[in-house]
TORTOR-126881 format. One record per residue (C-alpha): x, y, z; residue in three letters. Coordinates in steps of 0.5 Angstrom, whole numbers, m for minus. Example, Ala and Ser with C-alpha at 12.3 -4.5 7.8 and 13.67 -1.06 7.14 Angstrom:
<setis>
25  m9  16  Ala
27  m2  14  Ser
</setis>
This chain:
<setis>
2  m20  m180  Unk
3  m13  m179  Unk
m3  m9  m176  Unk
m4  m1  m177  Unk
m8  m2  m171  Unk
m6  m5  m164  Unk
m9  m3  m157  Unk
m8  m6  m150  Unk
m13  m13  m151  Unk
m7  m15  m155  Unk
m5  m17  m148  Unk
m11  m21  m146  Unk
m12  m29  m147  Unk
m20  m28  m149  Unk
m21  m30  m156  Unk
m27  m25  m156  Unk
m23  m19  m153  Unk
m17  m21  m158  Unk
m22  m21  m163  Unk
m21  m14  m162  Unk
m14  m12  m161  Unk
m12  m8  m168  Unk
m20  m4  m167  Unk
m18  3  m168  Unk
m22  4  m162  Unk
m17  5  m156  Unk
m20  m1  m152  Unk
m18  m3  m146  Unk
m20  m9  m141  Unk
m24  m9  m135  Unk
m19  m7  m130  Unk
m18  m3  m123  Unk
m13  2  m126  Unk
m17  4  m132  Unk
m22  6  m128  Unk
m19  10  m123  Unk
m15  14  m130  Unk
m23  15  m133  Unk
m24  18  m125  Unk
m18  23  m126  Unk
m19  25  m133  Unk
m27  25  m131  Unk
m28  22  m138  Unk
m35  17  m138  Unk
m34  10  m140  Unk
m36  6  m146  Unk
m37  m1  m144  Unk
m39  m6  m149  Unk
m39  m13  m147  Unk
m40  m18  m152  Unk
m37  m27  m153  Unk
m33  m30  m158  Unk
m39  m34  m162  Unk
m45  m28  m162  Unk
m46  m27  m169  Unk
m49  m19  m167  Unk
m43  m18  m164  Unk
m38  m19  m171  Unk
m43  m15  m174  Unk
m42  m9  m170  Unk
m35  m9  m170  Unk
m35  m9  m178  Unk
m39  m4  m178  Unk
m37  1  m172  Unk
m31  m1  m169  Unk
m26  m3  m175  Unk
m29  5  m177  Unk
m24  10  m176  Unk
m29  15  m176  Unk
m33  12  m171  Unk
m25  10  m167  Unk
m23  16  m167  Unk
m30  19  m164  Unk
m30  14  m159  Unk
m22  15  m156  Unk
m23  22  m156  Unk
m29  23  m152  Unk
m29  16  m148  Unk
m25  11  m143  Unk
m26  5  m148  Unk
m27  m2  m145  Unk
m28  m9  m148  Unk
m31  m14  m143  Unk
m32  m22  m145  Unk
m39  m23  m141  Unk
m36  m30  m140  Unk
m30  m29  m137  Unk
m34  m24  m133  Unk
m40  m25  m132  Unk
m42  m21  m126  Unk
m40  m15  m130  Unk
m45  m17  m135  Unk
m51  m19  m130  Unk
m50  m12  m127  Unk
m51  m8  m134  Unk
m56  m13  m137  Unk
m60  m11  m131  Unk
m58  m4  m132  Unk
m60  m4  m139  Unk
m67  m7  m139  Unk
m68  m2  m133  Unk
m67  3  m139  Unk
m70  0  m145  Unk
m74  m6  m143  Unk
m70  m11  m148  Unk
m63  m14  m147  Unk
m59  m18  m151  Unk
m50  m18  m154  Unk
m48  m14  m156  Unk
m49  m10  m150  Unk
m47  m3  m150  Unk
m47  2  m144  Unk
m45  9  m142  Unk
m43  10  m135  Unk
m40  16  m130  Unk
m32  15  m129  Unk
m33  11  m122  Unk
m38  5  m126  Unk
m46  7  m125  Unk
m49  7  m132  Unk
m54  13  m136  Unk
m54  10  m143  Unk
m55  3  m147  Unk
m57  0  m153  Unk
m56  m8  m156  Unk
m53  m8  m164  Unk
m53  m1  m167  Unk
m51  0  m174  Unk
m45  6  m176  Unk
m51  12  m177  Unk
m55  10  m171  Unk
m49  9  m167  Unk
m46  16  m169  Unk
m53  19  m167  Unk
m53  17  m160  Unk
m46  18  m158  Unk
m46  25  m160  Unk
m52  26  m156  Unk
m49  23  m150  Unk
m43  27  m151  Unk
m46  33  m151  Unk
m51  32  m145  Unk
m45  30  m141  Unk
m41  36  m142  Unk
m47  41  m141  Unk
m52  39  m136  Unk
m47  33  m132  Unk
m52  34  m126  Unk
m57  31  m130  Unk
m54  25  m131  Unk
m51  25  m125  Unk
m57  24  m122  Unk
m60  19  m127  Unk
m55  15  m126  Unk
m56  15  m118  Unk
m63  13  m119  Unk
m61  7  m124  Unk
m56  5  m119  Unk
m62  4  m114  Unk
m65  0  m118  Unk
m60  m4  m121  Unk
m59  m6  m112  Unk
m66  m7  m111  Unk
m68  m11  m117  Unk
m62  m16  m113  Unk
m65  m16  m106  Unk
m66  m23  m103  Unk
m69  m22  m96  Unk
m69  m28  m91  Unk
m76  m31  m90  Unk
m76  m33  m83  Unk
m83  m38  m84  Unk
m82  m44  m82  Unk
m87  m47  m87  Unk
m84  m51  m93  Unk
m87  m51  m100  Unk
m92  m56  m100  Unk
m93  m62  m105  Unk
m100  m59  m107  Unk
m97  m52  m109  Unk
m92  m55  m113  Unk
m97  m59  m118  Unk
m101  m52  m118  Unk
m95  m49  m120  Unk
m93  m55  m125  Unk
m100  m54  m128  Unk
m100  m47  m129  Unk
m93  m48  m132  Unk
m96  m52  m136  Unk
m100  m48  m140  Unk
m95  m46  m144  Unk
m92  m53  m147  Unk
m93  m54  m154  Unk
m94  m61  m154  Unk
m94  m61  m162  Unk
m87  m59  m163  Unk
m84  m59  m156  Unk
m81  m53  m151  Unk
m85  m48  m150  Unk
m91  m44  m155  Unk
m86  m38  m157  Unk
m80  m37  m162  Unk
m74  m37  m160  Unk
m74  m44  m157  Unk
m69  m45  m153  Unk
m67  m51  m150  Unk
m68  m50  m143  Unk
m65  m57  m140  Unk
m67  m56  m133  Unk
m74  m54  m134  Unk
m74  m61  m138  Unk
m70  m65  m132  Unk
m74  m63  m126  Unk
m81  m64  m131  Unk
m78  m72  m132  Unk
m77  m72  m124  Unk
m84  m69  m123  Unk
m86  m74  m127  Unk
m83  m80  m125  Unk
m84  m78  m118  Unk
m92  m77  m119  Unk
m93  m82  m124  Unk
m95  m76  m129  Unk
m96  m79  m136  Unk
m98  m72  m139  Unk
m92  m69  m137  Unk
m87  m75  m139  Unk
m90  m75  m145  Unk
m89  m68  m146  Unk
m82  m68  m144  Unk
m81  m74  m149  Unk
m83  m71  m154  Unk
m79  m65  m153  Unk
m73  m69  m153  Unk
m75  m72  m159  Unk
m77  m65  m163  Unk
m70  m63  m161  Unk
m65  m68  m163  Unk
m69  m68  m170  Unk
m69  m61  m171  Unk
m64  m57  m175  Unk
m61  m55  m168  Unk
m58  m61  m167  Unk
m52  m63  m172  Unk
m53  m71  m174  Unk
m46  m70  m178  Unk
m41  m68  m173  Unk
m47  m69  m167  Unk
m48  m63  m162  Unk
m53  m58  m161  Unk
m54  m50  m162  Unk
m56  m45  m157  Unk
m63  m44  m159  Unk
m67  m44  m165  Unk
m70  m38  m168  Unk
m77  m42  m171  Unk
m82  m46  m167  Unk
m80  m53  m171  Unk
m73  m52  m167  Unk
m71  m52  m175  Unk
m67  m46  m176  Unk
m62  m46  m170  Unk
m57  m40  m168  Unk
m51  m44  m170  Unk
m47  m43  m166  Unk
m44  m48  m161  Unk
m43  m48  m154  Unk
m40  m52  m149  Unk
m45  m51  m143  Unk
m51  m53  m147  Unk
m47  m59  m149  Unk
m45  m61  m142  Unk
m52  m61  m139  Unk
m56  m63  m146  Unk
m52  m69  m145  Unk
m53  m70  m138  Unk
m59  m70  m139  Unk
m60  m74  m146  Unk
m56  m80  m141  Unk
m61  m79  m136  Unk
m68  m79  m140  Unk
m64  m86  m144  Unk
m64  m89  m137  Unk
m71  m88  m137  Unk
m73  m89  m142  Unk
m68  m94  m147  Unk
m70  m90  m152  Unk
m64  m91  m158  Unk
m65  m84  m161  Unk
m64  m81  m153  Unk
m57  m86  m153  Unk
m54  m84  m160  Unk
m55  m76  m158  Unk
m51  m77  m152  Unk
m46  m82  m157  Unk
m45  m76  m163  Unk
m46  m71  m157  Unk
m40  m73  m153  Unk
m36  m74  m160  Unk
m36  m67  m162  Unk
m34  m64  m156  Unk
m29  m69  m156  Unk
m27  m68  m163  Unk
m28  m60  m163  Unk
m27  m57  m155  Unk
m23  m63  m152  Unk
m15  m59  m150  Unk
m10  m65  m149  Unk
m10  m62  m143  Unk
m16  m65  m141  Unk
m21  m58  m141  Unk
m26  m56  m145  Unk
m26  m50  m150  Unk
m32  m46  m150  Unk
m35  m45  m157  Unk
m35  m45  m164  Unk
m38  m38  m168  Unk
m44  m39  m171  Unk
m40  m35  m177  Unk
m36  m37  m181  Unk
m33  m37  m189  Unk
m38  m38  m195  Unk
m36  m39  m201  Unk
m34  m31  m203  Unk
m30  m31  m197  Unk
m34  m28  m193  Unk
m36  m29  m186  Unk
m43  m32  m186  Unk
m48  m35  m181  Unk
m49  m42  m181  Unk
m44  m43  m188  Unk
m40  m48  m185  Unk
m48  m52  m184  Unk
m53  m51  m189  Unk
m53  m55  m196  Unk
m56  m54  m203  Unk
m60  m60  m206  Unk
m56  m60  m212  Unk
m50  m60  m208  Unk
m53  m66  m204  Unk
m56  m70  m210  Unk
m50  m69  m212  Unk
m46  m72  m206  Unk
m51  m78  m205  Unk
m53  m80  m212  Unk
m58  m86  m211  Unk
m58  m85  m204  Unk
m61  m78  m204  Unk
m68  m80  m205  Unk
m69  m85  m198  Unk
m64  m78  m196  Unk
m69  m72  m198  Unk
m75  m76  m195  Unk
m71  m76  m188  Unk
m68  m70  m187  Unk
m74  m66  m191  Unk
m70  m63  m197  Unk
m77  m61  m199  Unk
m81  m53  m196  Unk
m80  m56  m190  Unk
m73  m56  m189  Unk
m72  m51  m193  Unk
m68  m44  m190  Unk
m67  m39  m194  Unk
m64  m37  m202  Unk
m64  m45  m202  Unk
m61  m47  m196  Unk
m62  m53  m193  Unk
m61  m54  m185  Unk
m63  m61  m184  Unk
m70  m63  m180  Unk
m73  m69  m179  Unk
m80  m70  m177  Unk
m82  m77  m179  Unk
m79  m84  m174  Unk
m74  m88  m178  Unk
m80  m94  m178  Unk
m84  m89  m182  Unk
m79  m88  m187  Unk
m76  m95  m188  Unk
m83  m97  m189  Unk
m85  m92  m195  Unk
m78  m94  m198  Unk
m79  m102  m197  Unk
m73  m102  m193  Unk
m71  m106  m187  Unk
m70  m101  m181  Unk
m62  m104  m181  Unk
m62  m101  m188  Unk
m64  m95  m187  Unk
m61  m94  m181  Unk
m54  m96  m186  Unk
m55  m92  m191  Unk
m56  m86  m188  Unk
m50  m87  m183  Unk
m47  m87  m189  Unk
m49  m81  m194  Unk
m48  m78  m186  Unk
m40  m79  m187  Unk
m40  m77  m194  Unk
m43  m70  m192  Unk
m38  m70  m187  Unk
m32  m72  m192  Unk
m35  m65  m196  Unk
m36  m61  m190  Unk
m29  m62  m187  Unk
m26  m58  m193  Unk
m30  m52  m191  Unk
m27  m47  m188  Unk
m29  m49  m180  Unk
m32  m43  m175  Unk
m27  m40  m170  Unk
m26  m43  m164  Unk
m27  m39  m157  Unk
m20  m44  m153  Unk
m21  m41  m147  Unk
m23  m46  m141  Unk
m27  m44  m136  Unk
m29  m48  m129  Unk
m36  m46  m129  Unk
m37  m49  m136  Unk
m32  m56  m135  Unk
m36  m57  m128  Unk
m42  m58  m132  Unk
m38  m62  m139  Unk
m35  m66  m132  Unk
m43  m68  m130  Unk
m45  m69  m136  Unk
m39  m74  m138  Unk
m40  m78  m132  Unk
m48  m78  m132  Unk
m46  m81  m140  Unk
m42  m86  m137  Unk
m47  m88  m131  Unk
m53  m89  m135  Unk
m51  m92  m143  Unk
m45  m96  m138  Unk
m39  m93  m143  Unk
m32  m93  m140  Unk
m28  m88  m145  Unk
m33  m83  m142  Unk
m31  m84  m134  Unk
m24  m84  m137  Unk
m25  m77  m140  Unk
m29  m75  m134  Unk
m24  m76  m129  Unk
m18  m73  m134  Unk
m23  m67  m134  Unk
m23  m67  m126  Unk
m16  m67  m126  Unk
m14  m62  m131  Unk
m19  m57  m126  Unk
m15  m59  m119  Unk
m8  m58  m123  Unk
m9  m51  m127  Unk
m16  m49  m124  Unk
m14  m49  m117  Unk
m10  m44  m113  Unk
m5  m45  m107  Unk
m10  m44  m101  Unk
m15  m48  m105  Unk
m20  m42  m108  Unk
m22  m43  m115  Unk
m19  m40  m122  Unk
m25  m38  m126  Unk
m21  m38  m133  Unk
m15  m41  m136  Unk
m11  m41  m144  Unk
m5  m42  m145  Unk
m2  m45  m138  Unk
m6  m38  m135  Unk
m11  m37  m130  Unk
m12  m30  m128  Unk
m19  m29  m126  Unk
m22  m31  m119  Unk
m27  m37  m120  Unk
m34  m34  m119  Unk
m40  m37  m116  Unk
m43  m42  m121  Unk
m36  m44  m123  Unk
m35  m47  m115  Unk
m42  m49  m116  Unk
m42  m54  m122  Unk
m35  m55  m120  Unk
m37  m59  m114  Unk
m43  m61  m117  Unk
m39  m65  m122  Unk
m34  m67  m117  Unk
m41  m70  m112  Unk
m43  m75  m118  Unk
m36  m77  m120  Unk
m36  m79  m113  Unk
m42  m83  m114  Unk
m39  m87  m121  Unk
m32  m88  m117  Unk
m33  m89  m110  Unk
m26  m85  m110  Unk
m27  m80  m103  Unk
m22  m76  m106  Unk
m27  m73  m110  Unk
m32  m72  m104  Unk
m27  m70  m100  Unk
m26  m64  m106  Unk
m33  m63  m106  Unk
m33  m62  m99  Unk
m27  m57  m99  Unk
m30  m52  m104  Unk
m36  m53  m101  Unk
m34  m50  m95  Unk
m29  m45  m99  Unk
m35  m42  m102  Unk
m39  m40  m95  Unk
m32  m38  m93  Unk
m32  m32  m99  Unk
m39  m32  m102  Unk
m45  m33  m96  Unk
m49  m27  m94  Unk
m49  m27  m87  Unk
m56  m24  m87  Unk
m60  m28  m91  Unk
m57  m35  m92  Unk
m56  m34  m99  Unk
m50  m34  m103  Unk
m46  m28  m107  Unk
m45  m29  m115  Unk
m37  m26  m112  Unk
m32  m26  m107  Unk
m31  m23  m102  Unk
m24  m23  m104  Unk
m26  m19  m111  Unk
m27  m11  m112  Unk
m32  m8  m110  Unk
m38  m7  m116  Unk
m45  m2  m116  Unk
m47  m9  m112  Unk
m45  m16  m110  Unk
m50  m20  m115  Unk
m55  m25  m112  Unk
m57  m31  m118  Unk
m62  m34  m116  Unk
m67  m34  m123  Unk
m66  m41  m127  Unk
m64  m39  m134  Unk
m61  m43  m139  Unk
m56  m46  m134  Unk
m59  m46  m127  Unk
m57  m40  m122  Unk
m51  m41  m119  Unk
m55  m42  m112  Unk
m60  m47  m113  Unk
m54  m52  m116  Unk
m51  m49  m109  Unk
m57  m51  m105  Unk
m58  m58  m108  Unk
m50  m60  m107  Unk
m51  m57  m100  Unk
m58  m62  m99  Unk
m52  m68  m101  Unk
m47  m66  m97  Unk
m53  m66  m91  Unk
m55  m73  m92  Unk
m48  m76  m92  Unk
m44  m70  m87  Unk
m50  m69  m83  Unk
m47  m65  m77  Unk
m45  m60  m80  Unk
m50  m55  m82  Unk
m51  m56  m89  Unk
m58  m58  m90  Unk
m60  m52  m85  Unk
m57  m47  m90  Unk
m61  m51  m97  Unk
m68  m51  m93  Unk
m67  m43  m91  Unk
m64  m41  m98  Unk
m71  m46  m102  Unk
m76  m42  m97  Unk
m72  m35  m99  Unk
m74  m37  m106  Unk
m80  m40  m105  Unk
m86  m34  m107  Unk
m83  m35  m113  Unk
m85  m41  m114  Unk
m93  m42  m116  Unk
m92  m37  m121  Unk
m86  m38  m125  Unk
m84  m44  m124  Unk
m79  m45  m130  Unk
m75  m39  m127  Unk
m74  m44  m122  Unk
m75  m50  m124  Unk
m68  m53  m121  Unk
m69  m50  m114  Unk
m76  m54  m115  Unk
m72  m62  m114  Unk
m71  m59  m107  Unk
m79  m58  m107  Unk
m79  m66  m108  Unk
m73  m68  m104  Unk
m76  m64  m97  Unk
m84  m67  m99  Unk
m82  m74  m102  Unk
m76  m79  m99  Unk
m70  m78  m101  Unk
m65  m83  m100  Unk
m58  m86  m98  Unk
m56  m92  m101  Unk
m49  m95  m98  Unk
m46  m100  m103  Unk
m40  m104  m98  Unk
m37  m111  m99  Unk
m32  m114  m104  Unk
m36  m113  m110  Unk
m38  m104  m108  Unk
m36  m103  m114  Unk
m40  m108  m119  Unk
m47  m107  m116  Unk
m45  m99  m114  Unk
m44  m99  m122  Unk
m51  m103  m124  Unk
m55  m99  m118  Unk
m53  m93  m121  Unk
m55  m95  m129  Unk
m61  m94  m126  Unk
m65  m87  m127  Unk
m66  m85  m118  Unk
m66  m77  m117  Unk
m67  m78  m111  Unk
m62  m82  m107  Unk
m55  m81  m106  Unk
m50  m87  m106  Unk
m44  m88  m102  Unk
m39  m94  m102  Unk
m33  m98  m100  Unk
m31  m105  m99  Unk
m30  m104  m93  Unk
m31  m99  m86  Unk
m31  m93  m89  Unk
m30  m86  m85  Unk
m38  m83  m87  Unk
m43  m86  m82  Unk
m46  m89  m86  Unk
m40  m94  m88  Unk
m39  m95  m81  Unk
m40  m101  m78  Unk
m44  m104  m84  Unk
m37  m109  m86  Unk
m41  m116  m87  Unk
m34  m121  m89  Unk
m36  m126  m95  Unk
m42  m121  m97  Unk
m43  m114  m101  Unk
m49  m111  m97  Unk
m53  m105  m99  Unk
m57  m101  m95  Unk
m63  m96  m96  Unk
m62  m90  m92  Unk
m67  m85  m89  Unk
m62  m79  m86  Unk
m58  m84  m83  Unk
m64  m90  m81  Unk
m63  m95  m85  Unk
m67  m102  m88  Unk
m66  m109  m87  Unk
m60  m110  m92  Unk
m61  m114  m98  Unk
m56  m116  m103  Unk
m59  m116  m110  Unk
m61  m109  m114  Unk
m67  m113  m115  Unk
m70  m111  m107  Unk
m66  m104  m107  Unk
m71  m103  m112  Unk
m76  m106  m108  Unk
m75  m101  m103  Unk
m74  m95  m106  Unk
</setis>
């Protein structure tokens, strides 16, 4: 196809920046040279930052970026530059800074203005052609007639963009204490909706590790508020429209409080985690809805992310082709009820009762998006059907609607791979495997594992943070060494196979080798072999993935308790108390960091599994739902201590370990339990 426009973004991989490459907008990437030329030629820089899947991303570049006046106004006056804020986060996480310092909100597409050398003066999120036009002129006219003005603003901004970043070691001896955090859980918990689920606010997004540490917190104090909370959080969530019962899968959040109308767009990080933590609460609870999201879950990222390489593609748009050819949100996902009668036939009564194809259903100009609010055992009893019957036809309008929507056109496809997002596609496969007892999922875990060790690694053992099309050209981040290991850690615990420990171990040490502040025991979000930025970022806050660090400081915690010689638990205890001020007052920006909270006041065990038969009772040990406990096996001496001198000949034993002191060893999983 022959474009009237081509720039430099042709040469990239990213699907997002690609999306761009035949703008009249003269973009370019993120890149050093580029840099330098701005400085030479003393020409700001316009820095948009964006992702393949956001919806408002598309809108602006319909509006502004495909104008020609618009193009030319921004060439003339600008260096431009095109960054995919998942392929490069620790620009994002600067100039998101930046822009909530500037204007109080934040959000993509995230637009900024800066000096030659990088430190911004300007920003804004989506603004449509007129407004764009406006704000562009005024700060073209500002940079050429008073450049010392914006200058200093600009200096000032930088400041605070360092300052709002600075974590200083705590040199208190003094842990968090177990009453302080139920303080913090009760405060926490003022703002659950217990009704719907999630918190009282919309959007509601899914926020899996505020869920998974509020189970563990529950479980561990024997909280039946808390469980019930989180239950029915669980279950609102797999009913609402953000979750896809034809093909499975979820949507990044929803726009509503009743979880029912979802930014449609699906992400392959919300899946990883969703998944573990979906498998987890299944091996708590064994409740079937739980097991059939990881089941659907695991199908879609299967059938819609899975490369034959064994990595996970990062998204689907939200957008994608109606009817009149035009790109449109959710078009791919909404159904008409006369579409649906028509599909269903005698079906669609028992159907419209159980997806709510009434007001309550109903989105908008007569589209549907598909919400439950009734259990299965409430519709069959109206419908005077047995629960096999029901659950039998609605699997079988479900596959008719499937048959339908496979003929329309499908959202784009963001195919890059990136280790952070993998490492947690990695976790949540092999938790899916450990807890519901399915091979297939150990399988494309382990193929997973391997595709990360084969394309993702480099020669001298440093990670790739990217890949497409047998590519890797940008260095790993701390979250993508962070998940990474954390996937590697668990893979380890369902195979007994040490080379994925050892892995884990090896990056572990890479990471303080090239990402540790020497000053406060944390880690930076960038390598000390990357170029230098405004700052070196420090992530400490839990967001929708949980900081870079407190994945760090937990995998460091595992590594103590198995390697206890080398300095790792000193390095999580410094980095959970440098945090811990934060902790009585916000406890869901920290909610990951507050397992270690549990794991220093509670016991947190090793479990070593040695004998003929490791593998069969490691594998049912390990169904069973212990946050605090690593476990370790081999079927006979291993090189760990804690497999040394542990070899019973004719029997499999398994020891209960506190820091290396272990019980009596029993050999049923019966008085494991017991002891734990």
């Amino acid at each position: 196809m022959k474009h009237k426009y081509t720039n430099a973004l042709v040469h990239e991989t990213s699907p997002y920046l690609l999306q761009h490459a035949h703008n009249p907008v003269n973009w370019e990437a993120w890149k050093p040279e580029v840099l330098e030329r701005a400085k030479k030629e003393n020409k700001p820089l316009l820095i948009s930052i964006g992702y393949a899947a956001c919806h408002w991303c598309h809108v602006m570049e319909d509006e502004c970026f495909e104008d020609e006046e618009v193009a030319q106004m921004m060439n003339e006056n600008f260096i431009t530059i095109k960054i995919d804020r998942e392929e490069r986060p620790d620009v994002d996480q600067i100039y998101m800074d930046a822009i909530q310092m500037m204007t109080g909100n934040g959000g993509w597409p995230l637009n900024v203005v800066a000096l030659p050398d990088g430190r911004p003066f300007w920003g804004a999120t989506y603004l449509p052609k007129e407004n764009w036009i406006k704000s562009l002129e005024k700060l073209i006219e500002l940079y050429k007639t008073d450049s010392k003005k914006v200058e200093e603003y600009a200096t000032n901004l930088e400041r605070g963009i360092k300052a709002v970043n600075l974590v200083e070691i705590n040199t208190d001896n003094g842990n968090f204490t177990l009453e302080e955090l139920r303080g913090s859980v009760s405060k926490w918990s003022t703002y659950f909706d217990t009704y719907l689920g999630g918190y009282k606010r919309a959007p509601k997004f899914m926020m899996p590790n505020n869920l998974e540490f509020l189970m563990h917190y529950a479980v561990s104090e024997e909280n039946d508020s808390i469980m019930e909370y989180v239950n029915t959080t669980l279950t609102r969530m797999a009913y609402g429209g953000i979750f896809d019962p034809i093909d499975g899968g979820f949507s990044r959040y929803s726009v509503d409080t009743k979880w029912h109308v979802p930014h449609f767009e699906k992400m392959l990080y919300d899946n990883g985690q969703l998944v573990s933590l979906y498998a987890r609460s299944y091996a708590l609870t064994k409740n079937p809805l739980y097991r059939q999201v990881v089941e659907k879950s695991i199908g879609f990222v299967e059938t819609e992310l899975l490369d034959k390489n064994g990595g996970f593609y990062s998204s689907l748009d939200a957008d994608s082709y109606n009817a009149s050819n035009e790109l449109e949100e959710g078009a791919f996902y909404v159904w008409k009820e006369r579409e649906l009668d028509s599909i269903l036939g005698a079906d669609f009564p028992v159907f419209k009762d159980y997806y709510n194809i009434n007001p309550y259903g109903l989105w908008e100009e007569g589209n549907y998006v598909l919400i439950r609010d009734k259990s299965d055992k409430e519709i069959a009893d109206k419908h005077q059907i047995s629960m096999d019957g029901l659950n039998s036809q609605i699997s079988t309008s479900l596959q008719k609607l499937k048959a339908v929507r496979d003929e329309r056109p499908k959202p784009r496809l963001d195919d890059k791979i990136l280790a952070s997002w993998n490492g947690l596609m990695l976790k949540g496969l092999v938790d899916a495997h450990r807890y519901l007892q399915n091979e297939r999922y150990l399988t494309l875990a382990i193929n997973n594992a391997k595709f990360i060790e084969k394309e993702m690694v480099k020669g001298d053992g440093t990670l790739y943070r990217n890949h497409k099309n047998g590519e890797s050209t940008i260095n790993a981040f701390l979250d993508d060494y962070a998940t990474v290991i954390e996937g590697y850690l668990s893979l380890y615990e369902v195979t007994f196979d040490q080379q994925w420990l050892s892995r884990a171990k090896e990056l572990t040490n890479t990471a303080i080798s090239h990402f540790k502040d020497g000053e406060s025991g944390m880690f930076f979000y960038t390598s000390n072999q990357d170029e230098d930025l405004i700052r070196r970022s420090i992530e400490v806050n839990d967001n929708v993935i949980s900081a870079s660090n407190s994945i760090m400081a937990i995998n460091l915690l595992k590594l103590h308790k198995l390697f206890p010689e080398e300095g790792y638990g000193e390095q999580a205890g410094q980095m959970v108390r440098n945090v811990q001020d934060n902790f009585p007052d916000n406890g869901q920006s920290f909610a990951n960091w507050l397992h270690l909270v549990l794991f220093q006041n509670k016991n947190f065990y090793e479990i070593a599994v040695v004998g003929d038969d490791y593998k069969s009772l490691g594998k049912e040990l390990s169904s069973h739902y212990l946050p605090n406990s690593i476990l370790v096996g081999s079927q006979r001496e291993g090189s760990m201590d804690l497999l040394k001198n542990r070899y019973n000949e004719g029997q499999t034993l398994i020891y209960v370990c506190i820091e290396g002191t272990c019980k009596l060893p029993v050999t049923s999983i019966e008085r494991v339990l017991a002891q734990l």
